[in-house]
TIPAKOL-831173 format. One record per atom (N, C-alpha, C): chain; x, y, z; residue number from 1; atom name; residue in three letters. Coordinates in steps of 0.001 Angstrom, whole numbers, plus 500000, padded with zeros to 6 digits. Layout:
N
NODE   kette        u        v        w    nr   atom   rest
NODE       A        X        Y        Z   NUM     CA    ALA
...
This chain:
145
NODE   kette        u        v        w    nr   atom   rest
NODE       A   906098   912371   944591     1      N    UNK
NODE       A   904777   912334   943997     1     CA    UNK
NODE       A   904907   912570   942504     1      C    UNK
NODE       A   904109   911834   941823     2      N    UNK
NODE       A   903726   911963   940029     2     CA    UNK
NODE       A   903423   913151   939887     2      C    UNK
NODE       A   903554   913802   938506     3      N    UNK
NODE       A   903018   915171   937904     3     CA    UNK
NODE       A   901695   914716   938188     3      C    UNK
NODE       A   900970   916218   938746     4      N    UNK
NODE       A   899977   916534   938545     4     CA    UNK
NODE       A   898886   917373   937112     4      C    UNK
NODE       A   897851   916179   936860     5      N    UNK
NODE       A   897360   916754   935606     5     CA    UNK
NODE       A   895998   917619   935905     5      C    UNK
NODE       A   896144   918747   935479     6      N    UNK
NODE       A   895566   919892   935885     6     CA    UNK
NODE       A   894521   920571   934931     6      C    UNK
NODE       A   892906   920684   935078     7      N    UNK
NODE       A   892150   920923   934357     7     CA    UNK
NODE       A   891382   921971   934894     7      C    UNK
NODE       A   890480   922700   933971     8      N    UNK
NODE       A   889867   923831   934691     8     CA    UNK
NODE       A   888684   923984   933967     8      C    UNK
NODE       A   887072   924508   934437     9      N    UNK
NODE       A   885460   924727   933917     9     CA    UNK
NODE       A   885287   925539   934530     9      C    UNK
NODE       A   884149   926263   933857    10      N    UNK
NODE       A   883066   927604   934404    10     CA    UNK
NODE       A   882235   926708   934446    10      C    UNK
NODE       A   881604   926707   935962    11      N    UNK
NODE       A   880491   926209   936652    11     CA    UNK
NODE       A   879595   927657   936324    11      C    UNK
NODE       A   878479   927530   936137    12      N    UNK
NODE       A   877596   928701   936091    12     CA    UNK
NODE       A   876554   929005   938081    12      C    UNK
NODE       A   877192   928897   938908    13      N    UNK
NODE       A   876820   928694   940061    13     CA    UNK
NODE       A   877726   929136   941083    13      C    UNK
NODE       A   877627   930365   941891    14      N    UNK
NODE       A   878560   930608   943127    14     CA    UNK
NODE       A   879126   929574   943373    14      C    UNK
NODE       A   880553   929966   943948    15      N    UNK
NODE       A   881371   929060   945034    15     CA    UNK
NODE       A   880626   927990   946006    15      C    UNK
NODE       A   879780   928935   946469    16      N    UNK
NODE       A   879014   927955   947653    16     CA    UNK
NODE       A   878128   927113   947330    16      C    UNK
NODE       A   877652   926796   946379    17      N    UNK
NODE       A   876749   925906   945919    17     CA    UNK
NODE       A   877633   924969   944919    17      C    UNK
NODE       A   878919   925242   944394    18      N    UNK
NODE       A   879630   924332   943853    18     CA    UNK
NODE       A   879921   923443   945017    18      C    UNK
NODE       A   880946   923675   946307    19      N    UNK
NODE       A   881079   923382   947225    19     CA    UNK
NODE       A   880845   922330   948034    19      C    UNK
NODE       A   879284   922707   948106    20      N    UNK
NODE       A   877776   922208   948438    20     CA    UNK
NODE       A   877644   920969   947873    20      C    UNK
NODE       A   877665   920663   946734    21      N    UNK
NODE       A   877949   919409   945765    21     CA    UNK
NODE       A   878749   919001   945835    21      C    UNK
NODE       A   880458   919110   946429    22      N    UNK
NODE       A   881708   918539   946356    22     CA    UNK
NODE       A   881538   917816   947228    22      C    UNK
NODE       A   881085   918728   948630    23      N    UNK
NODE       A   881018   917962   950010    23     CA    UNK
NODE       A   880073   916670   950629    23      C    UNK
NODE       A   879416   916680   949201    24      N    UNK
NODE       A   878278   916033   949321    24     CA    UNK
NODE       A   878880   914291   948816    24      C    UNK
NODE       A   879829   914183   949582    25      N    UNK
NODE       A   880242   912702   948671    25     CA    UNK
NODE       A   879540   911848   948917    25      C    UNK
NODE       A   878602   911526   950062    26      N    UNK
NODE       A   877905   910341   949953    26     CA    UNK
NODE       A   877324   910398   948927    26      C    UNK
NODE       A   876358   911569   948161    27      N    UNK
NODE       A   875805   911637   947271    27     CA    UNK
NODE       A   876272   910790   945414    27      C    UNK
NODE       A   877825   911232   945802    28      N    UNK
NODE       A   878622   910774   944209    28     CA    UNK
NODE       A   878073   909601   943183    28      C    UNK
NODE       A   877945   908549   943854    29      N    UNK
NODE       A   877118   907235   943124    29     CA    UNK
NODE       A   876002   908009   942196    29      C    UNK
NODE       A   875357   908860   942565    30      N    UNK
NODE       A   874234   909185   941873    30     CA    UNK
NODE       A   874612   910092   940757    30      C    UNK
NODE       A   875780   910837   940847    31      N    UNK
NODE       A   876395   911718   939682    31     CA    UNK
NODE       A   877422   911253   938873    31      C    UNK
NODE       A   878319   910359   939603    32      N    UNK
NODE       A   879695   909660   939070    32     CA    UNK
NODE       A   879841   908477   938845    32      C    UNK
NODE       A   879551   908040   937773    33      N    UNK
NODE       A   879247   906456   937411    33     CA    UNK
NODE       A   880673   905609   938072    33      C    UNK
NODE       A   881212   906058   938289    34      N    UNK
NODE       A   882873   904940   938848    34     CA    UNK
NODE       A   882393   904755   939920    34      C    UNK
NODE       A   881658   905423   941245    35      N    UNK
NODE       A   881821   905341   942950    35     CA    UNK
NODE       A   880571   904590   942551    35      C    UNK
NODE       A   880436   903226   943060    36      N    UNK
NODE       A   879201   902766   943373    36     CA    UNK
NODE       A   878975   903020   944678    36      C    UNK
NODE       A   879689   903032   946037    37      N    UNK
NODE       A   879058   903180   947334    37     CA    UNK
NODE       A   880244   904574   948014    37      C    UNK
NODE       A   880010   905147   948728    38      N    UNK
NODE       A   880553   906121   949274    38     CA    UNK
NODE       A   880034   906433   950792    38      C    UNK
NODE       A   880980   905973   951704    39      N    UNK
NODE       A   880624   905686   953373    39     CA    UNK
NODE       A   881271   906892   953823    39      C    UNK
NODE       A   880860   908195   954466    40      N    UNK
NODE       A   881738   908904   955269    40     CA    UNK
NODE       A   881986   908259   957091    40      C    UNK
NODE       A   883460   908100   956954    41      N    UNK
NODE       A   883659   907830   957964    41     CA    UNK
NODE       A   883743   908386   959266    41      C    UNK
NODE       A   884494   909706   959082    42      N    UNK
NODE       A   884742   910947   959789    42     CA    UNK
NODE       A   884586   912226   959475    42      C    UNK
NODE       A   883618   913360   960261    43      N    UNK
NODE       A   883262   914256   959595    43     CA    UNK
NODE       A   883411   915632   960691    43      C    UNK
NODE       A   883712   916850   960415    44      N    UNK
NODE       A   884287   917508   961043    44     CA    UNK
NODE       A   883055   918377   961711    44      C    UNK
NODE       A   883159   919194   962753    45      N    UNK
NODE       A   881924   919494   963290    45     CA    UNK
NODE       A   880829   920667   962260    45      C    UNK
NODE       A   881156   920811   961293    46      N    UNK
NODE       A   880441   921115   960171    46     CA    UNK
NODE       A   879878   920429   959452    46      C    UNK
NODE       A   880129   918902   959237    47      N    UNK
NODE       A   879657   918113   958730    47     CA    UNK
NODE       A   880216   917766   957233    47      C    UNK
NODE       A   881611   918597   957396    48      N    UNK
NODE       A   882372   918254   956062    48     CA    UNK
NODE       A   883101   916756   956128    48      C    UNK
NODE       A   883199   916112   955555    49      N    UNK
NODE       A   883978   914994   955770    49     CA    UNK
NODE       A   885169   915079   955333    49      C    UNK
NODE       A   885823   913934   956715    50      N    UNK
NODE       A   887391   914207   956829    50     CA    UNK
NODE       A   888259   913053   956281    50      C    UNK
NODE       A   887157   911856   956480    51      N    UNK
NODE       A   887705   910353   956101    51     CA    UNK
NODE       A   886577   909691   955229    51      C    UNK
NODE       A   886850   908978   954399    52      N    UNK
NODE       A   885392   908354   953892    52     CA    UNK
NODE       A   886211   906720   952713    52      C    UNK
NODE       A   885338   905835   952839    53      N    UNK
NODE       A   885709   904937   952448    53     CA    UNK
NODE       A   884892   905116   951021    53      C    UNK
NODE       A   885508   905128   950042    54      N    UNK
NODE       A   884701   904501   948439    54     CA    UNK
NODE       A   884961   903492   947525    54      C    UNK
NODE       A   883624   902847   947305    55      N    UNK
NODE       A   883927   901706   946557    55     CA    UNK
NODE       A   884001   902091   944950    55      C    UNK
NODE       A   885217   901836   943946    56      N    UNK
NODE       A   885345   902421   942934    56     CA    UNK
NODE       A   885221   901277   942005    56      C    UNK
NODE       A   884516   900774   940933    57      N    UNK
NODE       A   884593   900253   939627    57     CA    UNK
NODE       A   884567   901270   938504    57      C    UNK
NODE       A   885749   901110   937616    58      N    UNK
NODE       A   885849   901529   936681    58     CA    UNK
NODE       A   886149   900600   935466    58      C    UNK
NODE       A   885513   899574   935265    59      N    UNK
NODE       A   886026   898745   934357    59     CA    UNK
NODE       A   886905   898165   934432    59      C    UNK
NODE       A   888096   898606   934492    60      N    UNK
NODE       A   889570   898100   934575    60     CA    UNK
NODE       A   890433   897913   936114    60      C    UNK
NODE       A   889458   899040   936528    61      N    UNK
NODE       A   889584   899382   937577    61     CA    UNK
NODE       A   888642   899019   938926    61      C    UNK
NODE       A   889054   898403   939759    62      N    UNK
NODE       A   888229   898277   940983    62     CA    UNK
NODE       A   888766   898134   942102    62      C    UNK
NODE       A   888375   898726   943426    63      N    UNK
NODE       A   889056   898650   944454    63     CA    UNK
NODE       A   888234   899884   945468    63      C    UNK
NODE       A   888508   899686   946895    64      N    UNK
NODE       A   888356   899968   947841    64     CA    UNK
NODE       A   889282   900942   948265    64      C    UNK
NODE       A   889231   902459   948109    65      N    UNK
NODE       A   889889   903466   948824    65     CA    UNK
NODE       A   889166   904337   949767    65      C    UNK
NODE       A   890170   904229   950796    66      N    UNK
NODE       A   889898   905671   952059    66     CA    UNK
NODE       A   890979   906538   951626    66      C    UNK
NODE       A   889827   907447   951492    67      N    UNK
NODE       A   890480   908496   951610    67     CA    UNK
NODE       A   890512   909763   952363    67      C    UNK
NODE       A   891231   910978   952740    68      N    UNK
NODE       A   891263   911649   953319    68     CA    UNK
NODE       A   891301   913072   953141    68      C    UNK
NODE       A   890049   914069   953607    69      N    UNK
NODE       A   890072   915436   953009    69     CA    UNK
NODE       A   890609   916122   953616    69      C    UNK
NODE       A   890578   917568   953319    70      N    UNK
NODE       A   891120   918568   954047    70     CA    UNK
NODE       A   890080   919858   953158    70      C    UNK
NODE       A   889754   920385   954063    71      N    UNK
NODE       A   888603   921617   954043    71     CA    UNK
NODE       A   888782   922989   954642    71      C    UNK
NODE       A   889825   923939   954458    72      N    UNK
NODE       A   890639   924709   954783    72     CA    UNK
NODE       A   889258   925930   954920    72      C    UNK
NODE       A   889659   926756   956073    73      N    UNK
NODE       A   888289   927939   956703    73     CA    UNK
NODE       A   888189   928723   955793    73      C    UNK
NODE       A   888608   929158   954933    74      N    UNK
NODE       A   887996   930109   953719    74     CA    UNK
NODE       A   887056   929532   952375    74      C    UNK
NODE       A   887047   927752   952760    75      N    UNK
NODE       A   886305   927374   951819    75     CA    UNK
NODE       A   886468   927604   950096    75      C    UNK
NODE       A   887583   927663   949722    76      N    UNK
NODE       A   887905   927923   948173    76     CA    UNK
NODE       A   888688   926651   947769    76      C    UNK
NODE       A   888709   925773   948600    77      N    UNK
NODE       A   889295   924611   948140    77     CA    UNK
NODE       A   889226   923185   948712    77      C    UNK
NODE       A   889531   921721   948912    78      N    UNK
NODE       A   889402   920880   948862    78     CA    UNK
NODE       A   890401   919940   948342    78      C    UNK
NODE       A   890649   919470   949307    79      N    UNK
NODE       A   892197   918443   948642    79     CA    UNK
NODE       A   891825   917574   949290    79      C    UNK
NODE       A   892409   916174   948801    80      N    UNK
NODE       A   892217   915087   949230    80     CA    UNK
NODE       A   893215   914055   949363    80      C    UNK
NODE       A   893958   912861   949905    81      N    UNK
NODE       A   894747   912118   949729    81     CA    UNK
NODE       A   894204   910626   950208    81      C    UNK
NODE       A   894931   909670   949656    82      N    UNK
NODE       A   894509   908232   949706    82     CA    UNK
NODE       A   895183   907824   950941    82      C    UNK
NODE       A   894616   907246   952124    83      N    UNK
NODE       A   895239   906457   953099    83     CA    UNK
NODE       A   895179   904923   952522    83      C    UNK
NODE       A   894529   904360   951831    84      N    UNK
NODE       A   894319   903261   951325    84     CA    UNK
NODE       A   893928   902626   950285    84      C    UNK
NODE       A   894405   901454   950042    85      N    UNK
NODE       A   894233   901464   948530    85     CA    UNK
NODE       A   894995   900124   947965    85      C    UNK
NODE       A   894415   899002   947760    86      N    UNK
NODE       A   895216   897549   946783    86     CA    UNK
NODE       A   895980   897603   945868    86      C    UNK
NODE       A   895423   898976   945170    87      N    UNK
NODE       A   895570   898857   943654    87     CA    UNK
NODE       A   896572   900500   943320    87      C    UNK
NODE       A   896233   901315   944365    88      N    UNK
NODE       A   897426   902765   943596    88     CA    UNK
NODE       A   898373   902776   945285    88      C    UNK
NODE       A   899501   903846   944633    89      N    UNK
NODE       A   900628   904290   945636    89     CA    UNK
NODE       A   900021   904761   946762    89      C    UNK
NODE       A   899361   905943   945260    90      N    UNK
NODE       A   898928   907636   946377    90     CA    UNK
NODE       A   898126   908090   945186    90      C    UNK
NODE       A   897027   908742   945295    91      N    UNK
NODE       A   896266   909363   944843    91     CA    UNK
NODE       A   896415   911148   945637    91      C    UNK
NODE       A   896307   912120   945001    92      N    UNK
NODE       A   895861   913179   945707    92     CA    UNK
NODE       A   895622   914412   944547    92      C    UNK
NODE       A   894429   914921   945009    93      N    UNK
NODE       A   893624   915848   944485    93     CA    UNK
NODE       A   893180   917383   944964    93      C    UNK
NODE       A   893100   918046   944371    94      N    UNK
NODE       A   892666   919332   944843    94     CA    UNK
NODE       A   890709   919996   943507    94      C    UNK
NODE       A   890346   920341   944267    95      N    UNK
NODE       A   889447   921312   943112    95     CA    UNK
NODE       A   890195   923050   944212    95      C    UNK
NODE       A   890120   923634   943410    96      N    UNK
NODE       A   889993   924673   943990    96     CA    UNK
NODE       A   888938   925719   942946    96      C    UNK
NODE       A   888321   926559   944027    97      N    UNK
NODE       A   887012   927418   943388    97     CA    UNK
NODE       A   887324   929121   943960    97      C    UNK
NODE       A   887049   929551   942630    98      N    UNK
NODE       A   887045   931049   942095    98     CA    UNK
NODE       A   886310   931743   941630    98      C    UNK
NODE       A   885492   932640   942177    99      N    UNK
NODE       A   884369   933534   941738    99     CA    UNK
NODE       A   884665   933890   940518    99      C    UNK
NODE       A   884122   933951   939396   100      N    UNK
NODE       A   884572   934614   938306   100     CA    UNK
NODE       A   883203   934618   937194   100      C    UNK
NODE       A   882990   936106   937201   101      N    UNK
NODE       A   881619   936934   936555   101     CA    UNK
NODE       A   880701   936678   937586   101      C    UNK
NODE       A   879725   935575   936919   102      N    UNK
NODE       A   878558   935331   937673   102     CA    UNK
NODE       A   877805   934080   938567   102      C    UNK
NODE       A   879674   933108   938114   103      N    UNK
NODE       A   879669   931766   938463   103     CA    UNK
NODE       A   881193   931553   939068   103      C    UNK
NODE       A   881748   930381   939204   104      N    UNK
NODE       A   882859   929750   939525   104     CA    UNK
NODE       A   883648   929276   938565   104      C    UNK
NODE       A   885023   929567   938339   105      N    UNK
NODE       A   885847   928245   937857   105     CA    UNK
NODE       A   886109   927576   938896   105      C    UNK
NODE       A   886405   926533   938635   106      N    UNK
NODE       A   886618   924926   939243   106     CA    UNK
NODE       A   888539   924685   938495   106      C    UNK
NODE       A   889236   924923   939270   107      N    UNK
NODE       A   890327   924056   938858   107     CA    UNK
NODE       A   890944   922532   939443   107      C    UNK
NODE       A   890554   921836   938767   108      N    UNK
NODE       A   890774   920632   939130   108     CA    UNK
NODE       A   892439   919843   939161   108      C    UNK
NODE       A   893202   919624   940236   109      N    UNK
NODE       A   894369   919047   940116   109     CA    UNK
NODE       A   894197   917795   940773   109      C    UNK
NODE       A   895156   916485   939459   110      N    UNK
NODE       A   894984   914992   940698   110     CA    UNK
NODE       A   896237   914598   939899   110      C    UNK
NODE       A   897140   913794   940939   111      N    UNK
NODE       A   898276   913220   940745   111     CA    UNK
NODE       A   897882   911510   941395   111      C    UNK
NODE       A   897958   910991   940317   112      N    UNK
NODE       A   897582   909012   940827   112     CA    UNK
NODE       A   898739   908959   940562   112      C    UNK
NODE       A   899840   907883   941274   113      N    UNK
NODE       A   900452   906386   940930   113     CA    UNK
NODE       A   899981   905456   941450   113      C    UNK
NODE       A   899856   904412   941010   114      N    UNK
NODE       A   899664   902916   940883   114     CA    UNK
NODE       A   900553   901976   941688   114      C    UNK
NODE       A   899990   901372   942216   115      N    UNK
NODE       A   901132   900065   942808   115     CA    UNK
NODE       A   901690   899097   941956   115      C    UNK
NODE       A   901347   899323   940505   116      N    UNK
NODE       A   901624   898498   939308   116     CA    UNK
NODE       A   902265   899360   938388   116      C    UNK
NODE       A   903332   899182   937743   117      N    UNK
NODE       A   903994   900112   936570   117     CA    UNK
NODE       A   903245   900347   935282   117      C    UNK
NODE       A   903158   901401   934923   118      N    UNK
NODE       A   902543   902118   933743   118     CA    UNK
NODE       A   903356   902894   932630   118      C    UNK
NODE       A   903253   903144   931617   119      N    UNK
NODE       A   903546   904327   931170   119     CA    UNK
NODE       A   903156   905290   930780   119      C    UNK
NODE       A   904333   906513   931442   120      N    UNK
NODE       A   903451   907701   931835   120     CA    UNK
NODE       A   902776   908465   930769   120      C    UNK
NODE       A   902996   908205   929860   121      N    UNK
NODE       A   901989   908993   928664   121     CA    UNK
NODE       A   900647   908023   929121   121      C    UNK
NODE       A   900699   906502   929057   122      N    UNK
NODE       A   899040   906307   929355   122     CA    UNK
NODE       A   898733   906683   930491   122      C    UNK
NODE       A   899278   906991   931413   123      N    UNK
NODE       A   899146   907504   932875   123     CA    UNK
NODE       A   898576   908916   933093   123      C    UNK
NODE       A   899027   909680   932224   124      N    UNK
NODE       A   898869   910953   932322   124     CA    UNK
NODE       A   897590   911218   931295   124      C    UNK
NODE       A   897452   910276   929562   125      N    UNK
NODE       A   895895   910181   929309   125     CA    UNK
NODE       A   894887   909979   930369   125      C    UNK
NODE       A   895167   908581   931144   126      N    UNK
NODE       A   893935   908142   932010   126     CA    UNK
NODE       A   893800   909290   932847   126      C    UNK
NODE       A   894761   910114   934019   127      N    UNK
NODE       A   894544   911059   934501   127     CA    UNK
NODE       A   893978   912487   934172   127      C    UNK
NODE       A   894055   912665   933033   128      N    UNK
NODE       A   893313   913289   931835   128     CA    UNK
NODE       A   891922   913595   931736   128      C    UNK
NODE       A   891575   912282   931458   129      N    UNK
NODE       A   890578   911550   930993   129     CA    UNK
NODE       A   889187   911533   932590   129      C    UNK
NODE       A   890013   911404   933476   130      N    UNK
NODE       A   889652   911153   934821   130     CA    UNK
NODE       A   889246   912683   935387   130      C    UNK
NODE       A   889959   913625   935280   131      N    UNK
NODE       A   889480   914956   935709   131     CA    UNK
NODE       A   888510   915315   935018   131      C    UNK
NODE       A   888924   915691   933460   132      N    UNK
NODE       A   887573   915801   932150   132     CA    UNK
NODE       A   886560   915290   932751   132      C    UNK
NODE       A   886438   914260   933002   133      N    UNK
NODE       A   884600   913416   933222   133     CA    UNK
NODE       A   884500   913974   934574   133      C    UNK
NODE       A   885420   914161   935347   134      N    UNK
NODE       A   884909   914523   937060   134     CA    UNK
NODE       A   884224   915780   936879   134      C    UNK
NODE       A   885143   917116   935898   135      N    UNK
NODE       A   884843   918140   935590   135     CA    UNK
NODE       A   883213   918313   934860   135      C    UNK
NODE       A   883383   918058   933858   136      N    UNK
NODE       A   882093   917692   933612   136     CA    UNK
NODE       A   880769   917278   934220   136      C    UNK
NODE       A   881527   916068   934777   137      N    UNK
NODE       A   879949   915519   936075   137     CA    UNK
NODE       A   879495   916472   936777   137      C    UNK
NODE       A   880771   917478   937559   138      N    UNK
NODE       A   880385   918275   938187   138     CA    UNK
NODE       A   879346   919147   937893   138      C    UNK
NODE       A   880081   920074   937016   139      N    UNK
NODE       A   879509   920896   936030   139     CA    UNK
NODE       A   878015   920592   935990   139      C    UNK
NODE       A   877599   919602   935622   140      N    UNK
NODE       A   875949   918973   935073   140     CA    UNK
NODE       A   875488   919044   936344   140      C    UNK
NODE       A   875898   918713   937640   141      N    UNK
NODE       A   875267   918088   938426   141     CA    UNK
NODE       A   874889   919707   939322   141      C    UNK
NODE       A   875963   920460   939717   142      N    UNK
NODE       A   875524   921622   940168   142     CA    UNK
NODE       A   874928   922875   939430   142      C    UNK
NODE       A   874505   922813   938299   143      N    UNK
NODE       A   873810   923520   937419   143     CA    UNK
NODE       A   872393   922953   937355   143      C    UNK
NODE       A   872089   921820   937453   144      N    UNK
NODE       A   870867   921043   937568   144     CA    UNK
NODE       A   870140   921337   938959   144      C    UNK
NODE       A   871188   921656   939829   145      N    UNK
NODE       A   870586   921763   941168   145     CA    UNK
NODE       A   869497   923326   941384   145      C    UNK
């Protein structure tokens, strides 16, 4: 697997209501301008989802990934990996969430390769670039709530 590029925000909002918004991927289209459609496929008897298909345009970027979560019983984290995909190797991601003062940090980790060769300095900008705005979206979207 590629280095993972690793970012971190103070959400002003408990763990559980950050969470609350992560799990909420059908929702994403409406917060994350890249996912235009987001299908959960499989969802665990909590109603977290385990499999989910998303349709991604990013300009440069477009394609059809399933992907696959994992939602561990203490709830402080969230990882994810790509079962599918035209256009990358392997995608895989983590947020993990930490009480801290009166809100959460959010540390965000994602490692992409591509099924197409890159270089890794632009690889590791775009991956960059890709957490920053996720971080952010987040950020706006569960503070608004």
């Amino acid at each position: 697997m590629a280095d993972k590029t690793t970012q971190t925000i103070y959400i002003d909002a408990d763990p559980g209501e950050v969470l609350k918004v992560i799990a909420n991927i059908e929702a994403y289209p409406e917060w994350i301008g890249e996912y235009k459609e987001v299908e959960v496929l499989e969802a665990d008897d909590n109603g977290y989802p385990l499999k989910a298909r998303m349709l991604m345009d990013a300009a440069v970027f477009k394609d059809t990934l399933i992907m696959a979560y994992e939602w561990p019983a203490d709830r402080k984290r969230v990882s994810w990996t790509l079962e599918s995909s035209s256009l990358l190797k392997s995608l895989e991601g983590t947020y993990h969430l930490a009480p801290k003062d009166s809100g959460t940090e959010v540390i965000y980790e994602l490692s992409v390769d591509l099924a197409v060769p890159m270089i890794g300095m632009l690889k590791r900008k775009a991956e960059r670039r890709l957490t920053d705005g996720a971080l952010k979206d987040l950020k706006k979207r569960v503070e608004a709530e």
